[in-house]
N, C-alpha and C positions, 0 to 999 in steps of 0.2 A: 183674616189671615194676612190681607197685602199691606194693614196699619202694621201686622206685628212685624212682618217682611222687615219695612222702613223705620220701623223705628228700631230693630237688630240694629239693620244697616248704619242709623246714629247714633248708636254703641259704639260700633266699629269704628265709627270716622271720629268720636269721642276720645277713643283709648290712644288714637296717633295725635292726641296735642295740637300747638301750635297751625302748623301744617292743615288742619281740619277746619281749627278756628277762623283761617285766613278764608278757605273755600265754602265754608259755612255745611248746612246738611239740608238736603231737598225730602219731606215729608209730605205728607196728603192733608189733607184738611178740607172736610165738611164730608156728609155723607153724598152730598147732593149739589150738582153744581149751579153757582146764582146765576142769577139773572141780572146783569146791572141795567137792562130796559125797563125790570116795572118799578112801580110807584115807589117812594120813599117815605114814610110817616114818620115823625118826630112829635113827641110830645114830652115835656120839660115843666118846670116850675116857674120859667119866666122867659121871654122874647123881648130881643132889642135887634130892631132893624134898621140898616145905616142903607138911606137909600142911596146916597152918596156915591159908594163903594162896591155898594149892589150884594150886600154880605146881611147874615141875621145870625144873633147870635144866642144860643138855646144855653139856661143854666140851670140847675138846679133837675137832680134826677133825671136827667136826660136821658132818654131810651126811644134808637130811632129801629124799624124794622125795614127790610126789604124782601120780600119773599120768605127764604128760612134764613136770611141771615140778621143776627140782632145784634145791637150794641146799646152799651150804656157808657154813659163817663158823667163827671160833674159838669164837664162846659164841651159842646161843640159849638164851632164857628162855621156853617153853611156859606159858600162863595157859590154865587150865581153867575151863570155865562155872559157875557156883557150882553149879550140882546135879550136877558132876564128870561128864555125863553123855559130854562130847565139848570138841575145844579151841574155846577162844574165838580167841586170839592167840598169835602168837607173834614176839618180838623178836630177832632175828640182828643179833650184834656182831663186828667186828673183820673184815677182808678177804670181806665178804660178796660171791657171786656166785653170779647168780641167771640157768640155764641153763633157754629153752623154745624148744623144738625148733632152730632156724638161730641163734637168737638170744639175745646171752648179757650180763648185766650185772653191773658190780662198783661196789660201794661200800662206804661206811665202817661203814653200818648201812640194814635192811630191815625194816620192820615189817608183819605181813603178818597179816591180818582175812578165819579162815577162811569166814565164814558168807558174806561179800560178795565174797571171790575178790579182794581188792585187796590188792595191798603196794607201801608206800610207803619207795622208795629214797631215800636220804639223805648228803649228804659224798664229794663231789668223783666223783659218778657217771657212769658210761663205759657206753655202747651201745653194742656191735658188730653188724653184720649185714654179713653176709661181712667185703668190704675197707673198708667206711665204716663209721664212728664218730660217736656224739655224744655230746659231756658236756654237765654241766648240774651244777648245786647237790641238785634235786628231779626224781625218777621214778616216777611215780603208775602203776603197771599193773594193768588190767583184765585177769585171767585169762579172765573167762567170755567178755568180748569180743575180747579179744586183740589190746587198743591200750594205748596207755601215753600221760603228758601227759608232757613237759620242762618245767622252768622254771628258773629263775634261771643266767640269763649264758648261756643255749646257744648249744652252738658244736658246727661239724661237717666234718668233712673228708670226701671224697667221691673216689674213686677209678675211672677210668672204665677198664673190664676190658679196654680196646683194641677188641675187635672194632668 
């Protein structure tokens, strides 16, 4: 009931236009809140590490896990803390989708900041929870909270399960 709550709510802040689009819409996402302390697994079709720069870079079917949250893209770029002790960031490019628990998103690129549990979706991004949808241009989500912001131009279709 509290997804159907907030996703009324980005109906409502929908139908006022402009005005909506500037302040974006604050929604829930994941059922379950991450954890950005445990482990990280990535497994890809090919690895190129720049020791250089202290960065490795995953292509081909990318799909990394961290507790329930998952993602895939064609290319992430992993950046390592400069004392290489653990990751700093990491950037997913190319058909990025970002699965936590009921809740699942796609765009064009994800940039996700493991110390802060935030990743920032970007390029023509799609919300699903269950039958309802929202895009937006930007999707700011809080793992450890397990909210997300929307911004630019959101829009959302809404499907009433009948009963």
């Amino acid at each position: 009931m509290n997804h159907f709550r907030t996703l009324f709510l980005c109906v409502l802040f929908a139908l006022f236009g402009a005005a909506v689009a500037a302040q974006g819409a604050n929604v829930a996402f994941g059922a379950v809140k991450a954890d950005p302390s445990l482990p990280v697994e990535v497994t890809a079709d090919n690895l190129d590490v720049n020791q250089e720069d202290g960065s490795a870079e995953f292509t081909g079917n990318v799909f990394i896990s961290q507790g329930e949250m998952k993602l895939s893209a064609k290319r992430v770029l992993v950046i390592y803390e400069k004392e290489k002790s653990g990751i700093q960031r990491m950037e997913a490019t190319g058909d990025v989708v970002l699965v936590s628990g009921p809740d699942a998103a796609q765009a064009d690129r994800a940039d996700y900041t493991i110390e802060t549990g935030v990743i920032v979706m970007t390029g023509d991004v799609l919300l699903t929870q269950g039958q309802n949808t929202v895009t937006s241009n930007e999707m700011v989500v809080n793992l450890v909270t397990g909210t997300a912001q929307m911004a630019g131009r959101v829009k959302t279709i809404l499907k009433p399960d009948g009963n």
